[in-house]
MIMI-686345 format. One record per atom (N, C-alpha, C): residue in one letter; x, y, z. Coordinates in steps of 0.05 Angstrom, whole numbers, padded with zeros to 5 digits, always signed. Layout:
N
AXYZ
...
END
This chain:
341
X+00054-01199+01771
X+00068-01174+01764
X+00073-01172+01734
X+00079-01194+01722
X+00087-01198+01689
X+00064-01184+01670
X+00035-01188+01682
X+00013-01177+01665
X+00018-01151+01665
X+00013-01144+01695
X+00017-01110+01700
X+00026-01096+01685
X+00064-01104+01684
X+00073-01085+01676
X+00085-01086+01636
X+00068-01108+01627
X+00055-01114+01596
X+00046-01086+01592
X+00024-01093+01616
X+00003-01076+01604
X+00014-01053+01605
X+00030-01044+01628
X+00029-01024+01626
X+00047-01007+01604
X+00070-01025+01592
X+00096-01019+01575
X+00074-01022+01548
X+00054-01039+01541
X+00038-01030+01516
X+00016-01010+01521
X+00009-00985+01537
X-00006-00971+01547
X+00019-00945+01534
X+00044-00949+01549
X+00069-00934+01541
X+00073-00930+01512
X+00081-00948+01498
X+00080-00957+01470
X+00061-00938+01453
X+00032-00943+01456
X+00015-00936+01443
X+00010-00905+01448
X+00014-00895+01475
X+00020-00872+01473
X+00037-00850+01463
X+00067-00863+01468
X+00094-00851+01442
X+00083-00853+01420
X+00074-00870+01411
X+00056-00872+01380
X+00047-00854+01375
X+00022-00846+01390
X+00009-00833+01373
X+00017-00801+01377
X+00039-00801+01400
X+00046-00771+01390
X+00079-00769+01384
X+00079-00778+01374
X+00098-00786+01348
X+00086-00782+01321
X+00061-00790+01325
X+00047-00791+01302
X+00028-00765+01298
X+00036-00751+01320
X+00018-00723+01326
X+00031-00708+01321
X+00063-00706+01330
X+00078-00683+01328
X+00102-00676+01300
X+00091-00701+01277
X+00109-00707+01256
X+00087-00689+01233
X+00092-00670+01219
X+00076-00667+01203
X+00091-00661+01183
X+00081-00675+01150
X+00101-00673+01122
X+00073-00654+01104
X+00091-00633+01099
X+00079-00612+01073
X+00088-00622+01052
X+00066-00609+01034
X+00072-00611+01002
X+00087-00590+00991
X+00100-00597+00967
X+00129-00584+00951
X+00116-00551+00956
X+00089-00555+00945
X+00081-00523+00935
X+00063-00514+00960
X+00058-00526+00976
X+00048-00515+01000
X+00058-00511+01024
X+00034-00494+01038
X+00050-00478+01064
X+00036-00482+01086
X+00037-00489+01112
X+00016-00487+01132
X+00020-00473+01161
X+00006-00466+01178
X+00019-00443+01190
X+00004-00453+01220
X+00019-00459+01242
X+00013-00462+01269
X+00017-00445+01291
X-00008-00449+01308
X-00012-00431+01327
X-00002-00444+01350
X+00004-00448+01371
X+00010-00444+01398
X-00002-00430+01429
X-00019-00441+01425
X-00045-00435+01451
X-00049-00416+01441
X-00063-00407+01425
X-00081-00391+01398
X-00056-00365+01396
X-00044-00375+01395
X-00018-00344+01380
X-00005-00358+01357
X+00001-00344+01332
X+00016-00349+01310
X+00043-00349+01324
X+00056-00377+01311
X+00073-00390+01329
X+00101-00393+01295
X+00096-00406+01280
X+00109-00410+01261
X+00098-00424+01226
X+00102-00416+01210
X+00098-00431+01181
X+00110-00458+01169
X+00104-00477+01171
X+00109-00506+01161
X+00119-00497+01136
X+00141-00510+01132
X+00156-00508+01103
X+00147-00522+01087
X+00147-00534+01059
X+00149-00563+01054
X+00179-00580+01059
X+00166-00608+01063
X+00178-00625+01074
X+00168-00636+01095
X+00187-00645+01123
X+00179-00661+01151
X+00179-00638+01174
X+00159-00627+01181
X+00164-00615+01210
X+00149-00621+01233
X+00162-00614+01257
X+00146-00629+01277
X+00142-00609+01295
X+00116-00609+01310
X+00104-00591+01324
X+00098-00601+01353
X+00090-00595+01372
X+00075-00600+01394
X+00045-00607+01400
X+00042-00633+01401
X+00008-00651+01400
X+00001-00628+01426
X-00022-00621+01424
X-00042-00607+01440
X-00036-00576+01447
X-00007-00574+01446
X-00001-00552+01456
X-00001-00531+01423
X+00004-00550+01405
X+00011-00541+01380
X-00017-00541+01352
X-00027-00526+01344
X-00050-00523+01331
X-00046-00519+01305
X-00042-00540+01279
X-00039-00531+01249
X-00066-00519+01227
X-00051-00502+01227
X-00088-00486+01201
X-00081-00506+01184
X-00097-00515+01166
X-00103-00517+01143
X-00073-00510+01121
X-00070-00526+01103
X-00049-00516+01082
X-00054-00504+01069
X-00048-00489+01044
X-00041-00462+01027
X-00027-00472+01011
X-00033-00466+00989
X-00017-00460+00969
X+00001-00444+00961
X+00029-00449+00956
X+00040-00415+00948
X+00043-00410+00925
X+00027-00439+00909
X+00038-00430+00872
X+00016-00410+00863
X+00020-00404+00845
X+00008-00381+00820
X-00022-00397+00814
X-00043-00380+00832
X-00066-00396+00823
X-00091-00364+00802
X-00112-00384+00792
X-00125-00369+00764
X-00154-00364+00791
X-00168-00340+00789
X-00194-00336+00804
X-00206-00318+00787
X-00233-00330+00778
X-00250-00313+00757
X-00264-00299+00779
X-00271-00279+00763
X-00284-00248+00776
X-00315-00258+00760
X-00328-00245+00771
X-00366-00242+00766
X-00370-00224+00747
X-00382-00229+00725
X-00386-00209+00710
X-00391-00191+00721
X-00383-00161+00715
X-00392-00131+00716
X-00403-00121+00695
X-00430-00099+00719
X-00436-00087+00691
X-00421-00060+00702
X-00416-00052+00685
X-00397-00020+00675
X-00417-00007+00657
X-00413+00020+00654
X-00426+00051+00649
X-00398+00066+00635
X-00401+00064+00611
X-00377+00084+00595
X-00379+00109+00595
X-00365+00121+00588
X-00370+00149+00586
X-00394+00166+00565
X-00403+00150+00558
X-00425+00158+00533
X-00451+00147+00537
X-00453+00138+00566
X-00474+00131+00586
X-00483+00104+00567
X-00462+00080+00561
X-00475+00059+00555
X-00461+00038+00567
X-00483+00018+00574
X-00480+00002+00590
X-00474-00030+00586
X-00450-00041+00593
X-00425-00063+00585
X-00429-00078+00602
X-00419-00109+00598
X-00408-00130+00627
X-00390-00136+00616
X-00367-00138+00627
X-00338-00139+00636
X-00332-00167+00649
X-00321-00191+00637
X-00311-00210+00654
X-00284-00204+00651
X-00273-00220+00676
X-00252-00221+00675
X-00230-00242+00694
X-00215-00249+00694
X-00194-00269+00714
X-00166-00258+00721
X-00159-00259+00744
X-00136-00260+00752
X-00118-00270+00771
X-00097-00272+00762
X-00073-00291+00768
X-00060-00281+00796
X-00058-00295+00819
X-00037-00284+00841
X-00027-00320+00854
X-00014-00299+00871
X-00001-00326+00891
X+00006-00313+00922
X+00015-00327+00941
X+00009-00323+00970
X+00045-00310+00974
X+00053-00293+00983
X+00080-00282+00984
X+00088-00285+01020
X+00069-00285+01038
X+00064-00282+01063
X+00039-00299+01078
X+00036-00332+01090
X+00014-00340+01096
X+00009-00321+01119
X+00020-00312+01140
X+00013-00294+01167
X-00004-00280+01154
X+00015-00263+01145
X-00004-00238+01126
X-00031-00242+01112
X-00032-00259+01108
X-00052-00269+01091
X-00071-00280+01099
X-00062-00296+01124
X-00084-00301+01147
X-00095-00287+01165
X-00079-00265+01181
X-00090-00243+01198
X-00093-00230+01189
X-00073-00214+01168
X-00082-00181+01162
X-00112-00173+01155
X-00125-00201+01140
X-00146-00191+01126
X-00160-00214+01129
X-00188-00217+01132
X-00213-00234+01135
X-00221-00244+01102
X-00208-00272+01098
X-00213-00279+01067
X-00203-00264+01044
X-00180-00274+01050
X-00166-00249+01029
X-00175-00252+00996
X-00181-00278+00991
X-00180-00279+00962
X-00211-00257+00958
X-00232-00256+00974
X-00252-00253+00972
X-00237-00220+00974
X-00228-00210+00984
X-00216-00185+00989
X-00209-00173+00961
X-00191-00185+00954
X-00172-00187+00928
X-00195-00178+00908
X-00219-00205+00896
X-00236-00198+00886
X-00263-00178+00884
X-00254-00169+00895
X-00273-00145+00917
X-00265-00118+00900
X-00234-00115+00906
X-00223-00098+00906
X-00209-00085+00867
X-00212-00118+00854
X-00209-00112+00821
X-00236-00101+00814
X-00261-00118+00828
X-00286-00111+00814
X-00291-00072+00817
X-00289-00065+00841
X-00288-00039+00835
X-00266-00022+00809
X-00241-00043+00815
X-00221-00023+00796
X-00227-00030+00765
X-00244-00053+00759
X-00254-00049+00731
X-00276-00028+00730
X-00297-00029+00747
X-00319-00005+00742
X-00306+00015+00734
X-00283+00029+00750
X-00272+00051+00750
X-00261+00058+00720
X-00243+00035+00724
X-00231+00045+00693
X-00244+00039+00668
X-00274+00026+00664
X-00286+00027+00644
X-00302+00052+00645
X-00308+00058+00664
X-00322+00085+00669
X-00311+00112+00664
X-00284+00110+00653
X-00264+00137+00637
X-00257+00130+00604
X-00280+00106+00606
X-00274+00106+00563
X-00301+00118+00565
X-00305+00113+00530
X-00330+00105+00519
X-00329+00090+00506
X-00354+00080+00488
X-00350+00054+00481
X-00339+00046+00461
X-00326+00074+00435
X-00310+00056+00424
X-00273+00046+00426
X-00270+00064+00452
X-00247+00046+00462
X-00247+00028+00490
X-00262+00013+00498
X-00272-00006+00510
X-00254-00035+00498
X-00261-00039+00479
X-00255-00070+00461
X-00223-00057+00464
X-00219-00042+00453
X-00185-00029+00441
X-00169-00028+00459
X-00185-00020+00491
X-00167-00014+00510
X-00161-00037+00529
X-00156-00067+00527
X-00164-00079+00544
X-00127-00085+00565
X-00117-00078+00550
X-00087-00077+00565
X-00088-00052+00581
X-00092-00029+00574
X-00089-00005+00590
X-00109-00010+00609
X-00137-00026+00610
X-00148-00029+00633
X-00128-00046+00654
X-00128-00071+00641
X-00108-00092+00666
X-00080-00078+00675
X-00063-00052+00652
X-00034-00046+00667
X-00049-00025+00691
X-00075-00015+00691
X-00090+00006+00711
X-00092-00009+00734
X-00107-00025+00726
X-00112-00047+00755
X-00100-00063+00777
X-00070-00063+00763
X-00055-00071+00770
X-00035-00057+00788
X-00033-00031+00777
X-00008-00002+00788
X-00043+00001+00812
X-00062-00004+00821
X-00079+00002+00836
X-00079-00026+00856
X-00073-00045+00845
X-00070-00066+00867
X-00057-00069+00886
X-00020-00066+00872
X+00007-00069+00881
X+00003-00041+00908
X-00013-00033+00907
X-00015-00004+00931
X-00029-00018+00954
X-00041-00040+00948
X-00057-00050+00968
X-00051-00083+00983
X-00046-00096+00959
X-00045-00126+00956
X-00014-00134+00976
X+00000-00116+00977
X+00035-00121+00981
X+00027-00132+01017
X+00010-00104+01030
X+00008-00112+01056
X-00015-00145+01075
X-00024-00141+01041
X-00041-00170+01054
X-00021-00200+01055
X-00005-00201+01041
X+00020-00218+01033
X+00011-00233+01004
X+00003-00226+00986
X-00012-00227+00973
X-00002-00216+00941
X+00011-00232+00929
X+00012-00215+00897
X-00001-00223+00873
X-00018-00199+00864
X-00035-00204+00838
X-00006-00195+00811
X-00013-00220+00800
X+00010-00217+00774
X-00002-00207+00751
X-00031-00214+00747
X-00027-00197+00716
X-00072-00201+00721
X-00084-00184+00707
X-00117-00181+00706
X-00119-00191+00675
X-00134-00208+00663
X-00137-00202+00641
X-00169-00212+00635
X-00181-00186+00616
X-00209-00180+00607
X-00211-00203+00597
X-00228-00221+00600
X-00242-00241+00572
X-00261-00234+00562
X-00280-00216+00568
X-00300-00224+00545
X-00311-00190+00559
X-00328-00179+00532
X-00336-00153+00547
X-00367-00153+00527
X-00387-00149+00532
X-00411-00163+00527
X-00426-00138+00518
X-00452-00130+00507
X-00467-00114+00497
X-00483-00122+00498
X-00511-00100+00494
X-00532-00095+00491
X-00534-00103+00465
X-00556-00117+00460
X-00566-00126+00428
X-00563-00098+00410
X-00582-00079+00421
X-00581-00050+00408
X-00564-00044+00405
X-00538-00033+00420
X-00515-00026+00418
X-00507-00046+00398
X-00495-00073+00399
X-00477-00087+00393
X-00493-00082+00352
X-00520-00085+00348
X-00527-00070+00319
X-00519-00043+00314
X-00520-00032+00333
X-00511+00004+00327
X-00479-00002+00316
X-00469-00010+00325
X-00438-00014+00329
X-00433-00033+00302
X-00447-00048+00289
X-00441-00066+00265
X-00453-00044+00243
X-00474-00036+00244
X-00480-00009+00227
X-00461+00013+00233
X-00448+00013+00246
X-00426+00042+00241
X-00403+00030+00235
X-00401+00007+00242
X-00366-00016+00226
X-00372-00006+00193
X-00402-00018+00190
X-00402-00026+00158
X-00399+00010+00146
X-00410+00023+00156
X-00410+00057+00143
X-00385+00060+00137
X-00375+00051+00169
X-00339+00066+00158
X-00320+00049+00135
X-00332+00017+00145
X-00318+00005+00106
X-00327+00018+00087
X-00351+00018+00083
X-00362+00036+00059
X-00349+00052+00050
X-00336+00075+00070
X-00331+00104+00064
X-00301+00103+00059
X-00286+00078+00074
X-00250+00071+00069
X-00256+00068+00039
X-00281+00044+00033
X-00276+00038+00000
X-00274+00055-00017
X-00295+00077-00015
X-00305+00093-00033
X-00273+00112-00035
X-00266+00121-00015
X-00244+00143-00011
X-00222+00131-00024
X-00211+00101-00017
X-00192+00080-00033
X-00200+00076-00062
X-00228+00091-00078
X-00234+00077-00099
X-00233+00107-00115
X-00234+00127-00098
X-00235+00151-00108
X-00204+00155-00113
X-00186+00149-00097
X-00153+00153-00094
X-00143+00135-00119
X-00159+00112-00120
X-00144+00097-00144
X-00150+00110-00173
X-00178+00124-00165
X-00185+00134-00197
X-00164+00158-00209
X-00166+00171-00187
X-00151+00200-00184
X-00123+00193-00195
X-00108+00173-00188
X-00078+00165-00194
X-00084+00157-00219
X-00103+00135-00228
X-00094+00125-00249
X-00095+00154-00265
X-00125+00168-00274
X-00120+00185-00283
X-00099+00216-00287
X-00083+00211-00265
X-00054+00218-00264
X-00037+00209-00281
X-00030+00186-00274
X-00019+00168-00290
X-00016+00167-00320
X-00041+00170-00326
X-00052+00162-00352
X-00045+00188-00373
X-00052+00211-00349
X-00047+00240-00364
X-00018+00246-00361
X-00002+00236-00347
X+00027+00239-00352
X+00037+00223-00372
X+00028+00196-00374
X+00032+00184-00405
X+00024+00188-00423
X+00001+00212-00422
X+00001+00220-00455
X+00015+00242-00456
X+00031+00257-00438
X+00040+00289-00439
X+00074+00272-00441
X+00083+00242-00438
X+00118+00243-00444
X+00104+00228-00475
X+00081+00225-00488
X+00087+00197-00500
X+00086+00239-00525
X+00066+00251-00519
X+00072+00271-00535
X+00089+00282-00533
X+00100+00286-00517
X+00134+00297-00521
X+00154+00284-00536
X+00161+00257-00529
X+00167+00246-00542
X+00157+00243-00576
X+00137+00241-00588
X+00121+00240-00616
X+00139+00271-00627
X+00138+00293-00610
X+00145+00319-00627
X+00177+00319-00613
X+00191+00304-00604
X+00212+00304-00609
X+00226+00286-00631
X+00219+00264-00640
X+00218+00250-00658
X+00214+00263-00684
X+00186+00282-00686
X+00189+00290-00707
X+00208+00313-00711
X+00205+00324-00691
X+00233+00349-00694
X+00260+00338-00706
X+00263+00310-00701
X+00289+00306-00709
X+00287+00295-00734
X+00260+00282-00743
X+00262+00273-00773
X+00255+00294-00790
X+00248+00320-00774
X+00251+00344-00793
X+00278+00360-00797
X+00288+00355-00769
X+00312+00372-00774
X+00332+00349-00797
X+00331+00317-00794
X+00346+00304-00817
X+00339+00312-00840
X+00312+00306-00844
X+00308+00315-00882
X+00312+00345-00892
X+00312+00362-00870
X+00319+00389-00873
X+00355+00385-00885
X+00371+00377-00866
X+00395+00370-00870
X+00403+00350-00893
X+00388+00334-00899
X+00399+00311-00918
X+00380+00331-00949
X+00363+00356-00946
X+00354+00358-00968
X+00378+00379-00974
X+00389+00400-00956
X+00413+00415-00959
X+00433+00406-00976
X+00440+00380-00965
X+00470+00357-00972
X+00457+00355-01007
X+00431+00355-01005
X+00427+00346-01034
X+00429+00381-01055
X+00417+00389-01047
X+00420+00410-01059
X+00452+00426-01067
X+00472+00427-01037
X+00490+00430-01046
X+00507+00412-01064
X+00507+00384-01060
X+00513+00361-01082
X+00509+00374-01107
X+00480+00376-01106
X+00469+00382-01144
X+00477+00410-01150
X+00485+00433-01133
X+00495+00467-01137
X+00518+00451-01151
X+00542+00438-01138
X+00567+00430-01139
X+00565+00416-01167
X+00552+00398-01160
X+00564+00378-01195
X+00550+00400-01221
X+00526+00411-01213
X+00523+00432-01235
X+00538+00448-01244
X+00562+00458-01226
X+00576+00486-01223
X+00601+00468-01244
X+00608+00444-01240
X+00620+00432-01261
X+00627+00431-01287
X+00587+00422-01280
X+00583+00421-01323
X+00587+00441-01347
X+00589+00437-01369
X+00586+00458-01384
X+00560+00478-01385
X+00528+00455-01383
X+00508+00472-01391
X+00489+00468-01358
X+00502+00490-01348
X+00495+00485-01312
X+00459+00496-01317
X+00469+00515-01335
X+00439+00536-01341
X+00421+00522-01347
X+00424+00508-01366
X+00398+00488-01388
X+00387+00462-01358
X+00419+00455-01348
X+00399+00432-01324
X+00385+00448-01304
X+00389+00474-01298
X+00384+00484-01273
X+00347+00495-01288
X+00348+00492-01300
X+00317+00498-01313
X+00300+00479-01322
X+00314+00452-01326
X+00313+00423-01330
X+00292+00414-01302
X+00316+00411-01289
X+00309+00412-01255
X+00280+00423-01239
X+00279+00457-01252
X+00258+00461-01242
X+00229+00452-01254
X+00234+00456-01275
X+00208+00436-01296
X+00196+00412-01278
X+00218+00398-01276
X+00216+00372-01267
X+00195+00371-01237
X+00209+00393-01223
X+00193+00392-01195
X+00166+00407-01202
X+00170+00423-01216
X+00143+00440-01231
X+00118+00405-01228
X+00132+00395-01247
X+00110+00360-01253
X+00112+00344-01231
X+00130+00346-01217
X+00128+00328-01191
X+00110+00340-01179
X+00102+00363-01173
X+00082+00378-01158
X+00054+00373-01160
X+00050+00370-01189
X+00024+00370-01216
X+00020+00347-01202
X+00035+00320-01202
X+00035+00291-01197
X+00023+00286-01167
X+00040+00299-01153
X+00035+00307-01123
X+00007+00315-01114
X-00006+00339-01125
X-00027+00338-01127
X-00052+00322-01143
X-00040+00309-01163
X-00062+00284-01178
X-00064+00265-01151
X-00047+00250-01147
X-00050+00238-01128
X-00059+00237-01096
X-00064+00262-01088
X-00078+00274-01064
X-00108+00262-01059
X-00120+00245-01049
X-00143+00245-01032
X-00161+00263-01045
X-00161+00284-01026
X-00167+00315-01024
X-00171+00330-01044
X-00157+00324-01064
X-00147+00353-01089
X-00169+00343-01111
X-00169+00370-01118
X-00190+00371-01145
X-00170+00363-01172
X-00188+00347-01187
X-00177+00333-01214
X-00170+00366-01242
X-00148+00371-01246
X-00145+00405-01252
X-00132+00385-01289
X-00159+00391-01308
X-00153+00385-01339
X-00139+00408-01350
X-00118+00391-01363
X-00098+00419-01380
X-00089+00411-01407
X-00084+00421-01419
X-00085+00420-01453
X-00064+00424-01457
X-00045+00387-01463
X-00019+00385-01471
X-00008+00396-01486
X-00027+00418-01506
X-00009+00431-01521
X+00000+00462-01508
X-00009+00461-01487
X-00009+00490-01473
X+00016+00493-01448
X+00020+00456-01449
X+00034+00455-01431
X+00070+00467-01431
X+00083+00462-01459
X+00112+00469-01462
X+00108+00505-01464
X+00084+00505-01477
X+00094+00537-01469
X+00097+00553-01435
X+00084+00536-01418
X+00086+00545-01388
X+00110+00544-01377
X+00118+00518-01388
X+00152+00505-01380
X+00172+00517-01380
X+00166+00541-01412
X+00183+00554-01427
X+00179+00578-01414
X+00156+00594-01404
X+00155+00605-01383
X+00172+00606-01360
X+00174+00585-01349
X+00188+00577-01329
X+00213+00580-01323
X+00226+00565-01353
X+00249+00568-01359
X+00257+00595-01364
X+00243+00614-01371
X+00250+00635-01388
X+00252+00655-01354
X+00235+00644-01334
X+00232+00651-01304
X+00264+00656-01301
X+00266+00619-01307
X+00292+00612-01288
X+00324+00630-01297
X+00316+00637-01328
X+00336+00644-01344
X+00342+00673-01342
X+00330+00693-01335
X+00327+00719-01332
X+00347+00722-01298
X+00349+00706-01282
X+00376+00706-01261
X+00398+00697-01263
X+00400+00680-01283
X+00424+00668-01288
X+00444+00693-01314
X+00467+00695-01311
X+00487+00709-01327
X+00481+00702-01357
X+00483+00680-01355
X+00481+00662-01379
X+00464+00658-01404
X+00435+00677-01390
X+00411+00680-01405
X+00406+00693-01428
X+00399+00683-01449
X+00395+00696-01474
X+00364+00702-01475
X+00354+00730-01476
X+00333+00738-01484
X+00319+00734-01504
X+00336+00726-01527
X+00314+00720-01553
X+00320+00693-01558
X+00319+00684-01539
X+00309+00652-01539
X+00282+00645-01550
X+00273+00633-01565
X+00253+00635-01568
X+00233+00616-01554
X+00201+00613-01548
X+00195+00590-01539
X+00193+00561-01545
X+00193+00570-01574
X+00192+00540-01587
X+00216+00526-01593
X+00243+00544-01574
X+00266+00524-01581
X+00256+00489-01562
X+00247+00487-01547
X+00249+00469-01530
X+00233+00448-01543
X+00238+00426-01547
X+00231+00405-01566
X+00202+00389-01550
X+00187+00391-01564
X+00159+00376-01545
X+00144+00363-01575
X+00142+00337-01558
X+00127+00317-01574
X+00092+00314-01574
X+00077+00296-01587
X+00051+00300-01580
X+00057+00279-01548
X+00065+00269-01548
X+00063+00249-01523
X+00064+00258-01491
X+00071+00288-01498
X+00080+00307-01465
X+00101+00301-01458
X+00126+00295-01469
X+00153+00293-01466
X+00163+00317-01473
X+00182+00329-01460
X+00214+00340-01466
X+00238+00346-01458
X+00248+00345-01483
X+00285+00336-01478
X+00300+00367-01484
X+00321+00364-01476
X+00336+00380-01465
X+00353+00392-01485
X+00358+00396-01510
X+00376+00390-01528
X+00409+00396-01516
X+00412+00382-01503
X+00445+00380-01499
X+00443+00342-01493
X+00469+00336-01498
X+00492+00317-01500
X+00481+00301-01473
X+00486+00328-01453
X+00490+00315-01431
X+00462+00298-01419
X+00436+00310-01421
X+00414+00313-01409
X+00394+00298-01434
X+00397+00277-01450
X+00379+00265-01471
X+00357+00259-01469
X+00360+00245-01440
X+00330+00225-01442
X+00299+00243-01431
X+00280+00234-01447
X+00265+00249-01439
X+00244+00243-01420
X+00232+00257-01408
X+00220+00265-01382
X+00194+00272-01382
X+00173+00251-01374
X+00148+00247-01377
X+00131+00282-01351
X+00116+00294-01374
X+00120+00320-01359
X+00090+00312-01333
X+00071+00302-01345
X+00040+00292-01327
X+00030+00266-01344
X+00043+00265-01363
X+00030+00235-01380
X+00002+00232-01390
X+00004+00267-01395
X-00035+00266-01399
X-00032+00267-01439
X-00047+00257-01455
X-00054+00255-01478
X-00065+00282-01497
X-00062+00298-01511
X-00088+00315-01519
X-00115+00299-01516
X-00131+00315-01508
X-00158+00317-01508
X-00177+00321-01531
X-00192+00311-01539
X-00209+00318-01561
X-00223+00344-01551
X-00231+00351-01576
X-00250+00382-01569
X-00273+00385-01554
X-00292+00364-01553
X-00312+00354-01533
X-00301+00358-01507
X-00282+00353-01500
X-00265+00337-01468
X-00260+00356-01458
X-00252+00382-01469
X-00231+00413-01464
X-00254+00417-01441
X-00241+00436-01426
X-00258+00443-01407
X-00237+00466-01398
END
């Protein structure tokens, strides 16, 4: 009897075992698994330890529920300007619902990818090609407001599409580097035309303040010597109006500028060399004087010309007290008779 019932308590044994060992099942953190029950969806395995029913109880396969990456097949796409693109692209989802995800739909990922590849054709097929490259966000926020309409019922969420790479035709992709380089060309030229245009702005408003400036400057060093020649003149009216012989300096005076003038023009660049015959000269003076003397109160008519004292040297003095020294009239010599002209 002792063998028998060995055998039969290790017959016992090995049977609790193994369904113990049948009905214990441990998931992973990020996965999900989902059991049937004499072929009906029965319940979803959490992660962690759960235990099911050996024979009666049927486990699919595990799932993932984290955030997984699935590249799409290149597309070719048709722009609006009838030229023809491939389009890669990848996108991001994760499992929201395994039921859902297992019945609703036959291979969902394959579904999923199915269902972007048309929504890129579509939305490359409302550009043309030069907003293609530019638009690659407004394609993936498109694709996306077109998924969320579909994807929610499979249990299924796509998080974000993003374009990688969008490809050309050799021809095109030259057409498209020859119309880049045109339009730098034409930014430069227009940027080179704008800079010329300013500077020469520039340049012509700095010569229109630097001349404003130049004739305000001189305006004022004319209006000073205008004013400081007044101050002088009234000075010399005043101290003349003083003296006893205001008459004799006031004809003195003009002589003088008479030769400052003569001098003024010797010294000119420009001016012609004008020979005059120092002996001809006190009679002009006396002229002058005799000018200056005919407005003044003071004037004696039969003055004669030769009162006014003149030397051979072209000097003359004043005969008063006050006014002695004498006053070089042009510093020219007589001339010999040859020289006269």
């Amino acid at each position: 009897m002792e063998p028998i019932l060995i055998g039969t308590l290790s017959i016992f044994v090995l049977l609790t075992g193994g369904y113990l060992s049948q009905s214990v099942k441990i998931i992973g953190p990020d996965k999900q698994a989902l059991v049937e029950r004499l072929g009906r969806r029965h319940k979803i395995l959490k992660p962690g330890v759960n235990f099911i029913v050996p024979i009666v109880d049927q486990m699919k396969p595990e799932r993932t529920i984290a955030e997984i990456t699935t590249d799409i097949d290149p597309q070719s796409c048709i722009t609006t300007d009838n030229v023809q693109i491939e389009v890669d692209a990848v996108y991001y989802s994760y499992i929201t619902d395994l039921g859902k995800a297992t019945y609703d739909v036959t291979n969902v990922d394959k579904a999923v990818s199915d269902l972007i590849k048309g929504a890129i054709r579509s939305e490359v097929g409302k550009l043309d090609l030069d907003h293609t490259s530019s638009s690659r966000s407004h394609i993936s926020d498109s694709i996306l407001s077109e998924l969320d309409k579909v994807t929610g019922q499979w249990g299924i969420k796509v998080t974000r599409v993003e374009i990688q790479d969008i490809k050309f035709q050799d021809t095109v992709r030259l057409s498209m580097e020859k119309q880049v380089s045109a339009e730098r060309e034409r930014r430069a030229i227009i940027l080179q035309s704008e800079g010329e245009m300013k500077s020469k702005v520039n340049r012509a408003e700095g010569d229109t303040t630097s001349e404003i400036m130049r004739a305000e400057a001189a305006k004022k060093i004319q209006l000073l010597q205008a004013e400081a020649y007044t101050q002088a003149i009234e000075h010399i009216a005043a101290t003349l109006a003083k003296g006893e012989n205001h008459q004799k300096a006031m004809q003195f005076l003009l002589a003088n500028n008479y030769m400052e003038m003569g001098k003024t023009i010797g010294e000119s660049p420009s001016s012609k060399v004008l020979f005059m015959d120092p002996n001809s000269v006190p009679g002009m003076v006396q002229s002058l004087l005799s000018m200056a003397g005919q407005n003044t109160p003071d004037s004696n008519p039969s003055q004669q010309p030769n009162q006014l004292p003149y030397s051979a040297s072209g000097k003359v003095s004043l005969p008063t007290e006050k006014y002695t020294k004498p006053i070089d009239i042009i510093g020219l010599t007589a001339p010999d008779d040859k020289d006269r002209v």
